[in-house]
C-alpha positions in Angstrom: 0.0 0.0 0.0 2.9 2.7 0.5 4.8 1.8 -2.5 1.5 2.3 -4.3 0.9 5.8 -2.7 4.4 6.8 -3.2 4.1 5.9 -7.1 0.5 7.7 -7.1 2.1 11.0 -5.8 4.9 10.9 -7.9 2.8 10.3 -10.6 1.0 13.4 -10.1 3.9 15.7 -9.2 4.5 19.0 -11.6 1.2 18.1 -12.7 -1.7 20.5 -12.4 -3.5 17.9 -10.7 -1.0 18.7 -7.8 -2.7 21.8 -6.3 -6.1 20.4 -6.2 -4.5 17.3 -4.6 -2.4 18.9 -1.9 -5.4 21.4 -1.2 -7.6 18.0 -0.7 -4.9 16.4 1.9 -4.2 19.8 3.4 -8.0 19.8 4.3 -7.9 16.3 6.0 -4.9 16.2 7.5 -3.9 19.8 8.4 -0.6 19.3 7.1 1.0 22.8 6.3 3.6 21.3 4.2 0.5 20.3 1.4 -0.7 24.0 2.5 2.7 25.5 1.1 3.0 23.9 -1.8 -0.5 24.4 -2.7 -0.3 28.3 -2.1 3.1 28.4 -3.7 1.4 26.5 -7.1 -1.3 29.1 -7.1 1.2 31.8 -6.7 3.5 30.7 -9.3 0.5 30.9 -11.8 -0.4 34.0 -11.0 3.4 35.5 -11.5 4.8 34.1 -14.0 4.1 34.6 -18.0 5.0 32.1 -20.7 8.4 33.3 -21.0 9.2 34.2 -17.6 12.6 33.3 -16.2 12.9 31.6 -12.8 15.1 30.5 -9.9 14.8 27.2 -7.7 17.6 27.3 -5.2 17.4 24.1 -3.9 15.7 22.0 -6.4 15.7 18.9 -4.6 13.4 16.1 -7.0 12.7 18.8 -9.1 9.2 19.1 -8.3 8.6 22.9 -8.2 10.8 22.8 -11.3 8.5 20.8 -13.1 5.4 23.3 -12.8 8.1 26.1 -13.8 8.4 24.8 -17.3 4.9 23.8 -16.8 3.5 27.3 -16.7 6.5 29.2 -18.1 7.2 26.6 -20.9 10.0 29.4 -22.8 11.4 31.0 -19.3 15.5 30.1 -18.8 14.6 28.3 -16.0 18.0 28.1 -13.1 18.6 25.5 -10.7 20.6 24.8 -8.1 20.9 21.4 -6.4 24.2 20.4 -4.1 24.2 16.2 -4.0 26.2 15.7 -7.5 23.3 12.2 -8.4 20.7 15.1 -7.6 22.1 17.4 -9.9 22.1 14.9 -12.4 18.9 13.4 -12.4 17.4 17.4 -13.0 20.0 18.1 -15.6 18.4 14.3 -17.7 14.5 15.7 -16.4 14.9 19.1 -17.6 17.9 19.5 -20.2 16.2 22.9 -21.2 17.2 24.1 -17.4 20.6 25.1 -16.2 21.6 23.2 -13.7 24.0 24.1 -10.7 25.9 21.2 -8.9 26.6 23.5 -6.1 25.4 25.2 -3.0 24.5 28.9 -2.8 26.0 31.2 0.1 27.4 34.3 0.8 30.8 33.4 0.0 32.8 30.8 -2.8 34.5 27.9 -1.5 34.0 24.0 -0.5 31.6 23.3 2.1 30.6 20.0 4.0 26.6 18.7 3.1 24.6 16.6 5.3 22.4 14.6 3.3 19.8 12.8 5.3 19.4 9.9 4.7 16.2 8.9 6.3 14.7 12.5 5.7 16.6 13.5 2.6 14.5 16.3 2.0 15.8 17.9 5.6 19.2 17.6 4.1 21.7 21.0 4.5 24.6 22.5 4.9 24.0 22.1 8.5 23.5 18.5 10.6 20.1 19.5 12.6 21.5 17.1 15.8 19.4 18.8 18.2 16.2 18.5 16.6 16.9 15.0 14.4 18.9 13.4 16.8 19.2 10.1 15.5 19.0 10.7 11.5 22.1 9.0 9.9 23.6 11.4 7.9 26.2 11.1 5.0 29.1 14.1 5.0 29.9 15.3 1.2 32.2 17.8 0.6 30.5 20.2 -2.7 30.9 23.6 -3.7 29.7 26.4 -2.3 29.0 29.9 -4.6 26.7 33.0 -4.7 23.8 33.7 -6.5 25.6 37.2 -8.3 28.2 34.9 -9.2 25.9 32.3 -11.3 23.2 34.3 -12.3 24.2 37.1 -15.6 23.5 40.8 -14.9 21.8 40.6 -18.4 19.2 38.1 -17.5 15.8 39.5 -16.0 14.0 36.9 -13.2 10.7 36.9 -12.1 10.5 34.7 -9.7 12.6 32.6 -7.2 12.1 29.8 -5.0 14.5 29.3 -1.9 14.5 26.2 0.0 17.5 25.3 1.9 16.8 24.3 5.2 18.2 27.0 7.1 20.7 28.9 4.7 18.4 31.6 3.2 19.9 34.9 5.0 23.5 34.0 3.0 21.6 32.8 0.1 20.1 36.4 -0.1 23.6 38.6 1.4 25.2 36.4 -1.9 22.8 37.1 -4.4 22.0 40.5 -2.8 22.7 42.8 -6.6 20.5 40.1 -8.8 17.9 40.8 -6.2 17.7 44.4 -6.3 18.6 44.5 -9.9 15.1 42.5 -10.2 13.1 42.5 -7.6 11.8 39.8 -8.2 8.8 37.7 -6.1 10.5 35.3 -4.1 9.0 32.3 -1.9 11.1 31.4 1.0 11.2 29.1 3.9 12.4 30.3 6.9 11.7 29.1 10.6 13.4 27.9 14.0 15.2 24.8 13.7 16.5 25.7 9.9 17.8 29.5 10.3 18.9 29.6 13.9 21.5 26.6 13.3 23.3 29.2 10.9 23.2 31.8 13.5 20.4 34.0 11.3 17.4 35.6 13.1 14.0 37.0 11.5 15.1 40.4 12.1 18.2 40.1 9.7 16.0 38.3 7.0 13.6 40.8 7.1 16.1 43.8 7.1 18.2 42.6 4.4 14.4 41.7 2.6 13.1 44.9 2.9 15.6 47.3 3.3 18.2 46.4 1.0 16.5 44.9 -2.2 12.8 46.8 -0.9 10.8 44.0 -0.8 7.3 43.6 1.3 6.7 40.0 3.0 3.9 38.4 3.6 1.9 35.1 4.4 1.6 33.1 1.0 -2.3 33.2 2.2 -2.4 36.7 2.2 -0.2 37.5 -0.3 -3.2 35.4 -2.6 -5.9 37.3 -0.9 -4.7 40.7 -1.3 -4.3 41.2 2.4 -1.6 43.7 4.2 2.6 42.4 4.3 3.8 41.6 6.9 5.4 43.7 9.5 8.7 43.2 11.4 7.3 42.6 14.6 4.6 40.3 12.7 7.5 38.5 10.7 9.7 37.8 13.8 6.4 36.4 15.8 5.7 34.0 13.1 9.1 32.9 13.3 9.4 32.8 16.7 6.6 31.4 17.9 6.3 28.4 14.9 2.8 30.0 13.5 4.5 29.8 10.1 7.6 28.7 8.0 6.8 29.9 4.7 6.6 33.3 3.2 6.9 35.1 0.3 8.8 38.6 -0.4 7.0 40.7 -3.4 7.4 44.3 -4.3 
């Protein structure tokens, strides 16, 4: 029975099927991660033209990829996915995308990757001992670069995705001229047991958010509903006190 529902979700993955689907187990389980992806779907559709050009920083199985090409079938869609096989398998799924076999940071180098292997997609550039205490983890070293460094000054985004357990703040300080340059809508995790194990606080996300590229943030929910940002003191008690983990910054 769970090999069967694994293949069924898979099967329906980058599909437009998916939104309705999450939506459906969102409503009877509560889960927030079906929630998230959901929003993030409707989002996406609502942002991005035919020939849009998008961003997923940490690509992972390359399902948010998927609906990229999906509803932007002509963008120059950019990926970036650390674990070398990982990076492979998106570069034979998608050989229309451009696919980076690195990390993203606020600084070039090498940098040790904990890939869970239990909860893979919980992998990072940090190993989250305190709250996965007994996940076995495999050590790889992989390259770490910035976002201004891979990205070209001549091409125009529209949309980003960043999901790397923890490592957004640097993610953003590195790519910090290709995000004013385009201001572009960006959908972001961001929560306690990811951010604080790289030393990074709400306050400092929201800062750098708003007051160095001049971005708003706000609740993927509201953000659809055409509700009021976010503000600092409203950002820092989501984060704080676990109400959410998933935003998105919009001009």
């Amino acid at each position: 029975m769970n090999l069967l529902r694994e293949k069924a979700k898979r099967a329906v993955i980058g599909t437009r099927w998916e939104g309705p689907i999450k939506w459906a187990h969102f409503t009877l389980t509560r889960t927030k991660n079906s929630l998230y992806d959901y929003q993030t779907i409707r989002l996406m559709r609502r942002v991005l033209r035919p020939d849009s050009v998008a961003i997923d920083i940490g690509a992972f199985q390359g399902g948010m990829l998927r609906h990229l090409f999906r509803l932007a079938p002509r963008g120059r869609h950019v990926a970036f996915e650390p674990l070398p096989e990982g990076a492979r398998r998106l570069q034979l799924a998608f050989p229309r995308a451009q696919v980076h076999a690195c990390a993203l940071g606020d600084a070039t180098g090498q940098a040790t990757f904990f890939e869970g292997l239990e909860h893979p997609a919980l992998s990072g550039l940090r190993h989250r001992a305190k709250d996965l205490p007994d996940e076995p983890v495999r050590e790889i070293q992989v390259p770490i670069d910035t976002l201004d460094r891979r990205i070209p000054a001549d091409l125009s985004i529209a949309f980003v995705k960043v999901d790397v357990e923890g490592g957004e703040l640097a993610v953003f300080r590195g790519g910090i001229e290709t995000l004013k340059r385009n201001r572009p809508v960006i959908v972001f995790e961001c929560g306690l047991g990811g951010a604080d194990y790289f030393g990074a606080t709400p306050q400092d996300l929201f800062d750098l958010l708003t007051g160095e590229v001049g971005l708003q943030i706000s609740l993927l929910g509201d953000w659809l509903a055409g509700r009021q940002p976010l503000s600092r003191d409203g950002f820092v008690d989501q984060f704080e006190n676990r109400l959410n983990f998933y935003f998105v910054a919009h001009p």
